[in-house]
C-alpha positions in Angstrom: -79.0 -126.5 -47.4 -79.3 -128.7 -50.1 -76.5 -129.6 -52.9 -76.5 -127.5 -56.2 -78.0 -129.7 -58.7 -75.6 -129.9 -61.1 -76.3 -133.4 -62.8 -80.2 -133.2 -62.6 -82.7 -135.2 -61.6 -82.1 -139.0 -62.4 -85.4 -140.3 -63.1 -85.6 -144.5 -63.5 -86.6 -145.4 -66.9 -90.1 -146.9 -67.4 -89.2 -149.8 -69.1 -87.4 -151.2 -66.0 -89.2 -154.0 -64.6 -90.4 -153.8 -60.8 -90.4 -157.6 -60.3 -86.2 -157.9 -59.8 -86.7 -158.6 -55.7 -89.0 -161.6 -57.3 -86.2 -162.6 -59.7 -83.9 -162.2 -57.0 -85.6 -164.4 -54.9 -85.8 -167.0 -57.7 -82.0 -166.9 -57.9 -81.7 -167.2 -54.1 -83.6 -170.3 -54.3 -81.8 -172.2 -56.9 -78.8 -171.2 -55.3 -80.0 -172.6 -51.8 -81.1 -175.8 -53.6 -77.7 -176.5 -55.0 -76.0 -176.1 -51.6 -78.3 -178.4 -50.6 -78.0 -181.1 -52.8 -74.0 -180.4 -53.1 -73.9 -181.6 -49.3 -76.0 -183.6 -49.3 -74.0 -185.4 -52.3 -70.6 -184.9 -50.2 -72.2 -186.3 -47.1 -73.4 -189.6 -49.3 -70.3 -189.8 -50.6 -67.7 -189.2 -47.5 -70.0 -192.3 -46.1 -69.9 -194.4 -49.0 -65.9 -194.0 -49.2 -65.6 -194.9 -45.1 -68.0 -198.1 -45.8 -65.8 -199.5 -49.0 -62.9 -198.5 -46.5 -64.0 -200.8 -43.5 -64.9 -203.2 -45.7 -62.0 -203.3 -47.9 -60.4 -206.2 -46.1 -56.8 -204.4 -46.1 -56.9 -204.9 -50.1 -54.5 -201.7 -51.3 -56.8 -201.0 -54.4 -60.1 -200.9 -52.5 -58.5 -198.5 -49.7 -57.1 -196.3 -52.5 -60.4 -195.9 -54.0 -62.0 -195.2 -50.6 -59.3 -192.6 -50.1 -59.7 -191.1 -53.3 -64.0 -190.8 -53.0 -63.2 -189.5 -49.4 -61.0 -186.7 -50.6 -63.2 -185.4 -53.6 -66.0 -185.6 -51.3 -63.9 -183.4 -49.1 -62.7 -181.2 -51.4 -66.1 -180.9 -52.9 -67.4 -180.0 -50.3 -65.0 -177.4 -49.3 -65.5 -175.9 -52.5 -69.1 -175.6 -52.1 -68.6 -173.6 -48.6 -66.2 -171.5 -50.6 -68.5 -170.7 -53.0 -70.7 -170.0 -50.3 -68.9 -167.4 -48.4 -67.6 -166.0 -51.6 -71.4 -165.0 -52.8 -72.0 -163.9 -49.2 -69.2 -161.8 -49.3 -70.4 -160.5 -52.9 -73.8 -159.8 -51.8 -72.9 -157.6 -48.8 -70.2 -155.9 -50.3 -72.7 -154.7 -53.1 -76.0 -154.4 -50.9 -77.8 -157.2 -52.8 -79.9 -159.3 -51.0 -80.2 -162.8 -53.1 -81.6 -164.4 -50.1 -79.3 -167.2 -50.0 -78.6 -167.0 -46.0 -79.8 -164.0 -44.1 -76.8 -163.2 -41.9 -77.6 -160.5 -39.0 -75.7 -157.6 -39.1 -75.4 -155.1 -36.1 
């Protein structure tokens, strides 16, 4: 038995484009390629800050600096997983798929 049709019949409007899976998919990559380049830029610099620590020589500026470029790094790049899991969260808790990380679900 079906429902009484009290609303009516919603019909999609013509003007919609079809191509939003496309422009989704767009999205997903930009996003992907900013992840990417966000870790990789934390990687580069979490390296460059133990380097200019080993080779500070025990000067207290120079491992300051080192400490300082290997905590942004850090918190950079805790920020960027955040982000991560946060858009994740966003696209599974509204059924979007933006393609950024395909994560199995039972």
């Amino acid at each position: 038995m079906n429902p009484p049709d009290i609303i009516g019949k919603i019909v999609m409007p013509a003007d919609i484009p079809q191509d939003v899976p496309a422009f989704l998919a767009i999205i997903g990559a930009i996003i992907r390629t900013i992840i990417a380049v966000g870790v990789l830029l934390s990687f580069f610099l979490l390296l460059l800050g133990g380097i200019s620590w080993i080779i500070s020589g025990g000067d207290e500026k120079a491992i300051a600096k080192a400490r300082g470029r290997i905590t942004a790094a850090l918190i950079g790049l805790i920020l960027l997983l955040s982000s991560l899991s946060i858009l994740i969260f966003i696209s599974k808790f509204f059924h979007i798929s933006l393609y950024v990380i395909e994560i199995p679900t039972p």
